[in-house]
Residue frames relative to the residue before (quaternion, step in Angstrom):
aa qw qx qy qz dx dy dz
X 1.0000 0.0000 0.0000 0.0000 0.00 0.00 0.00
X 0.1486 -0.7067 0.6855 0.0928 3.88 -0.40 1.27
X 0.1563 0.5745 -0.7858 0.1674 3.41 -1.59 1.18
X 0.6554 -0.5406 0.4091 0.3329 3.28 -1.73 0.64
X 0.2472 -0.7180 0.6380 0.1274 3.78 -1.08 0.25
X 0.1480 -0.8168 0.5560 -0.0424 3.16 -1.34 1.03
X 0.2121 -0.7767 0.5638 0.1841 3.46 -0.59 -0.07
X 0.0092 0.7360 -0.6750 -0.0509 3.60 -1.39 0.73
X 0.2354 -0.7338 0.6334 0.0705 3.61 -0.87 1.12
X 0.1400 -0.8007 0.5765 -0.0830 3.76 -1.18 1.35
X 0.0593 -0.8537 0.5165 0.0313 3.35 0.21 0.75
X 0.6886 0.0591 -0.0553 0.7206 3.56 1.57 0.45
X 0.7474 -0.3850 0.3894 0.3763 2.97 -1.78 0.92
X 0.4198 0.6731 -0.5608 0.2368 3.29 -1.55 1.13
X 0.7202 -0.4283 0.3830 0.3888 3.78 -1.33 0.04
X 0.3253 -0.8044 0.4802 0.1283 4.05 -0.31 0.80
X 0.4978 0.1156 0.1784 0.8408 3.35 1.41 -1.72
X 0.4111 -0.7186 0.5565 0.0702 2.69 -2.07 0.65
X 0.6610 0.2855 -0.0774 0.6896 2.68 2.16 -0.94
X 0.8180 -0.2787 0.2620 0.4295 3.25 -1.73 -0.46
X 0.1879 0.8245 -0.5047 0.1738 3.34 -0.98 1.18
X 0.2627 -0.7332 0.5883 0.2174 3.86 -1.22 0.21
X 0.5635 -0.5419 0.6036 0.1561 3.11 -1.34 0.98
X 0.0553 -0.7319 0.6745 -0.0797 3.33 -0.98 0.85
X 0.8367 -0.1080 0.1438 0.5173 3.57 0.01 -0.52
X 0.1921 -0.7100 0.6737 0.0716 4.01 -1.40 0.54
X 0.3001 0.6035 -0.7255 -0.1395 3.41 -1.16 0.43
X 0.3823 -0.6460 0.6597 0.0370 3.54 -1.66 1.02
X 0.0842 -0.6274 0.7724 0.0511 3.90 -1.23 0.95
X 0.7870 0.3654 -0.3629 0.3397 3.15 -1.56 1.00
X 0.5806 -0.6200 0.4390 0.2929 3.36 -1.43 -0.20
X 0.5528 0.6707 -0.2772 0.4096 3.70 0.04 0.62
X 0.5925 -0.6199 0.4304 0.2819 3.57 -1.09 -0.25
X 0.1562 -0.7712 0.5904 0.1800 3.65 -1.07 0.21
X 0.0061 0.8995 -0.4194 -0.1223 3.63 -0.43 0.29
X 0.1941 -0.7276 0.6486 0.1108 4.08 0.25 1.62
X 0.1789 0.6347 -0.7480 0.0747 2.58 -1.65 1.30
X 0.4645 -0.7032 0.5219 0.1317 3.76 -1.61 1.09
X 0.7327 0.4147 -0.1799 0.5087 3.05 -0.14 1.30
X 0.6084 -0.6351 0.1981 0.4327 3.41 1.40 0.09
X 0.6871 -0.3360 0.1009 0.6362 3.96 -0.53 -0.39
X 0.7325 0.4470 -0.2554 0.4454 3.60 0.79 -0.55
X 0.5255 0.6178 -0.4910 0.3178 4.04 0.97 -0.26
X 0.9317 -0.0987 0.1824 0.2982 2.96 -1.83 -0.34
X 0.0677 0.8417 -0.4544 -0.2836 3.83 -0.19 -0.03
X 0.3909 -0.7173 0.5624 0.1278 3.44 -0.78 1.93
X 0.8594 -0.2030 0.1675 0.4383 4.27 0.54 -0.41
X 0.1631 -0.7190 0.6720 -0.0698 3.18 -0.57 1.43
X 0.1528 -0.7477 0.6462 -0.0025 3.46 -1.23 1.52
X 0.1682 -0.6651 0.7244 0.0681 3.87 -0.66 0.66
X 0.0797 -0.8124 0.5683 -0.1033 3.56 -1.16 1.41
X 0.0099 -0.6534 0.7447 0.1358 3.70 -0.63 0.47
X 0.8196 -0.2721 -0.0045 0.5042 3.97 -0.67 1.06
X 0.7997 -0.2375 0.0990 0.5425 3.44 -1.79 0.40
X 0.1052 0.5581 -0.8225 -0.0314 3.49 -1.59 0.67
X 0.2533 -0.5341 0.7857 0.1822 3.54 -2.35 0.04
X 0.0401 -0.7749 0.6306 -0.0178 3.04 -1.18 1.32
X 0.0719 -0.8265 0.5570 0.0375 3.56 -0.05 1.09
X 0.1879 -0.7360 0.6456 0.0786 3.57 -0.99 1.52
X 0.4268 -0.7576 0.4819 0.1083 3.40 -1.51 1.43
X 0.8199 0.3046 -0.3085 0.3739 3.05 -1.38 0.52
X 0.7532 -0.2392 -0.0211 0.6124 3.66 -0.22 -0.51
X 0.3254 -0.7672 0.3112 0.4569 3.64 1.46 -1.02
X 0.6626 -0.5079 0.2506 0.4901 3.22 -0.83 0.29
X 0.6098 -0.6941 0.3825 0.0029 2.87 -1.73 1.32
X 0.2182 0.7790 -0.5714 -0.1384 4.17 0.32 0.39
X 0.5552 -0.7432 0.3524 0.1236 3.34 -1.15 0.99
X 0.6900 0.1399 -0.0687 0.7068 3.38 1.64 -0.81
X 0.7437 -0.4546 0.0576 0.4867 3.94 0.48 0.32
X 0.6075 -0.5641 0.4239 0.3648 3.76 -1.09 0.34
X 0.1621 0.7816 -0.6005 -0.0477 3.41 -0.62 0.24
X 0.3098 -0.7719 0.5521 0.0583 3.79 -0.91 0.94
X 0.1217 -0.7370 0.6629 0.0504 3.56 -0.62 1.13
X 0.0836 -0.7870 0.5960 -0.1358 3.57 -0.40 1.33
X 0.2046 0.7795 -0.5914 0.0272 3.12 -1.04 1.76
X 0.7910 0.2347 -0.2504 0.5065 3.74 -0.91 0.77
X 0.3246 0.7147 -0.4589 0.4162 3.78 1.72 -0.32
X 0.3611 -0.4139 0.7789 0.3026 3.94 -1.64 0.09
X 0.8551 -0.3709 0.1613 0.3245 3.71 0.07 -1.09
X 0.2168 -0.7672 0.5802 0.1669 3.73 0.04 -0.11
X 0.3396 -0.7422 0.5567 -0.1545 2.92 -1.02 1.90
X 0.2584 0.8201 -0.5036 0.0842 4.04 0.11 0.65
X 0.4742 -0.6236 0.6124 0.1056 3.18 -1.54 1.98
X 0.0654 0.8528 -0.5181 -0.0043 3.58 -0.54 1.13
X 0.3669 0.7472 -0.5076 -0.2224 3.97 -0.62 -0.33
């Protein structure tokens, strides 16, 4: 499935997408955890990454689906980079 790709950079906890969207790919800087979740700080959690320094996580196939908007709870991270379309 070819769709456009985007990128949102978070240097703190906050909203990624606003709306409906798919994860495609993560890269994290730092030491710590990220937690996607659908639905805002409190919704669903779609994928919780634990980092010891910069990692790329690339999610397969279409990736992972957030229904009403991405939102990234981001502790000890520098920041957390997410490929969305």
């Amino acid at each position: 499935m070819d769709s456009d790709v985007f990128a949102s950079y978070l240097p703190a906890t906050g909203t990624a997408v606003a709306s409906k969207s798919r994860a495609k790919s993560v890269f994290v800087t730092g030491t710590g955890t990220a937690v996607f979740r659908d639905g805002g700080a409190s919704g669903t959690t779609r994928l919780t990454i634990n980092a010891a320094g910069s990692q790329s996580v690339v999610i397969p196939e279409n990736g992972i689906l957030f229904n009403t908007d991405m939102h990234v709870t981001i502790a000890g991270l520098t920041a957390v980079t997410v490929f969305w379309g």
